[in-house]
N, C-alpha and C positions, 0 to 999 in steps of 0.2 A: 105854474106847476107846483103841487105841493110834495116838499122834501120827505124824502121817506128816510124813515130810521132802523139804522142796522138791527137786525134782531138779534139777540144774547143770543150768544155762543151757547148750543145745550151739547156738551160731549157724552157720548154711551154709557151708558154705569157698566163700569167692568169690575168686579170683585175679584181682589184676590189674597191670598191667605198670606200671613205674616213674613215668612219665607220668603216668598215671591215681592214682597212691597220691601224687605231689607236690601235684595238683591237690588231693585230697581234706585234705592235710594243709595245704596251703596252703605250699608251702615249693617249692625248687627241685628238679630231677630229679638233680641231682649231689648235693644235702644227702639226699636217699632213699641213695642209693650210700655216702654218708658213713654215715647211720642204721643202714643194713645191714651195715655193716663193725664196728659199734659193737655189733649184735642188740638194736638198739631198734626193728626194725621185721625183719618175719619172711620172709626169703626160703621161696617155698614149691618154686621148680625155677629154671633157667636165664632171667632177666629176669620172674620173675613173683613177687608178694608176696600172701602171706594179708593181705585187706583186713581183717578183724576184727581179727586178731591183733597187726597193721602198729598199726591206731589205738589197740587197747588199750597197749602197747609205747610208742608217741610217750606217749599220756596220763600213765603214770607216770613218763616222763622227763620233762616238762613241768612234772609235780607237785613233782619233785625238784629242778629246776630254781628255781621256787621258793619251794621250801623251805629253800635256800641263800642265797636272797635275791638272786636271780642273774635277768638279766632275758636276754630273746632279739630277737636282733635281725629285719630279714624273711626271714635266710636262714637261722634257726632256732637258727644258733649263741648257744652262751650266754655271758652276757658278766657276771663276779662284781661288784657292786657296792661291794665290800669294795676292788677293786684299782681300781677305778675311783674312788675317794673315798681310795685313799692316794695315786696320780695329782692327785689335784684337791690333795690338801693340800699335795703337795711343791712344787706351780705356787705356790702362795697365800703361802708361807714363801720361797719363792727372789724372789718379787716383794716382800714385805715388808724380806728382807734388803738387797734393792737399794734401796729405799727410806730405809733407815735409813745405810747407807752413803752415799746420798748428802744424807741429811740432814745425817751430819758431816761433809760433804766428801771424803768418799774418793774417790767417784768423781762425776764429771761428764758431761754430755752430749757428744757429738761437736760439736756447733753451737758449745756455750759455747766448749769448747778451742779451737776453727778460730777462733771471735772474739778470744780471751787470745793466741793465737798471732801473729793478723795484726797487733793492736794492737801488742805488742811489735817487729814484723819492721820496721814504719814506724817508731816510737819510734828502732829503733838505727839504721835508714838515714839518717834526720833529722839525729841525733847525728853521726855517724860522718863526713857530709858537712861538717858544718859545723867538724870540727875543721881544715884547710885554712884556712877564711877568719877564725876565732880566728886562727890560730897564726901566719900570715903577715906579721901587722903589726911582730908580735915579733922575727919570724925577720929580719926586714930586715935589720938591725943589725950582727948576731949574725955570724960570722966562724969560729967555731969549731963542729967538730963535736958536739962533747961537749953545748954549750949548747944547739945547736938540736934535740938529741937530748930533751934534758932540758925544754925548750918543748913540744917534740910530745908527749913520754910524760905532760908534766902537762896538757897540755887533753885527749889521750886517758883520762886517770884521769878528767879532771873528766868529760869526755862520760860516763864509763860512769858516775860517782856520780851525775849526772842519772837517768842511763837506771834508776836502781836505786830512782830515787824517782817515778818515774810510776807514778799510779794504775790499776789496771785495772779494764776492767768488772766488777765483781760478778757472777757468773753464779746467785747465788741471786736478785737483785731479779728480779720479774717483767718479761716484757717484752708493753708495751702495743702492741698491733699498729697500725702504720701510724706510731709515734713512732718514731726511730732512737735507740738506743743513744745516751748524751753521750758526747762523744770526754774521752779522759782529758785531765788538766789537763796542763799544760805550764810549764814556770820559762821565766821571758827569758831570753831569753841578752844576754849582756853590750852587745852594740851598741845593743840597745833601753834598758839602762838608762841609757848616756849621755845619747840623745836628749831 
């Protein structure tokens, strides 16, 4: 007996309009217009698509899709997983590097600076004012220009050899919420040590 061979499958030509082949694939009526411009889906005349044809067409894009390892989003597009996971690793290494940077200090929070800033601005206003009520007692005296030059310039050095030795907050310590920051230490100045 001789073997007989199946005949190809011929399925109906059923046309139908863009609308109707979005629904059926589940996707949007512009992503058909996209499919179509791509011959992943079968125009059959002017706004009308072979349904058989259309789905068989999506199917193996679908298959290929992945088989790249590539996923689709609801509007059908495909999105590679490969560029989406070097995406994710470049996030994960620029957050590590900023981490490590600021583990050695490189860089700092904008908070910490605005606190190291303001601490210092008070520090030298402090300073700065008080060399006036130092240097006056001196100055009383004093007669000549050159001396009372030489008063002012040495309790300005001293103000700023002060100002050079205040501590500042540590911006690595933790900060305990609802405790304030210690104010940095401060040296006497000299009228307290009299007293």
């Amino acid at each position: 007996m001789a073997e007989r061979k199946p005949k190809a499958f011929e399925p109906p030509k059923v046309l139908v309009g863009a609308l109707d082949l979005a629904g059926v694939l589940g996707v949007t009526e512009r992503r058909v217009y996209q499919l179509a411009d791509k011959s992943i889906v079968v125009r059959a005349g002017r706004g009308t698509y072979d349904l058989y044809q259309s789905m068989r067409g999506y199917i193996v894009f679908a298959h290929e899709a992945m088989g790249k390892r590539s996923s689709m989003d609801d509007e059908g597009r495909t999105a590679n997983t490969k560029d989406q996971r070097a995406r994710l690793l470049d996030v994960e290494l620029a957050t590590k590097e900023l981490a490590l940077a600021q583990a050695r200090g490189q860089v700092m929070a904008i908070d910490d600076h605005h606190m190291i800033m303001s601490t210092l601005i008070v520090e030298t206003k402090a300073r700065v004012m008080t060399i006036g009520a130092r240097a006056a007692p001196k100055l009383a005296h004093e007669r000549s220009r050159t001396a009372m030059k030489k008063v002012i310039d040495t309790e300005a050095a001293g103000a700023l050899a002060a100002l050079a030795k205040v501590q500042l907050p540590d911006p690595a310590l933790p900060k305990v919420p609802g405790d304030p920051t210690p104010a940095p230490k401060r040296s006497r100045s000299r009228k307290s040590k009299k007293r």
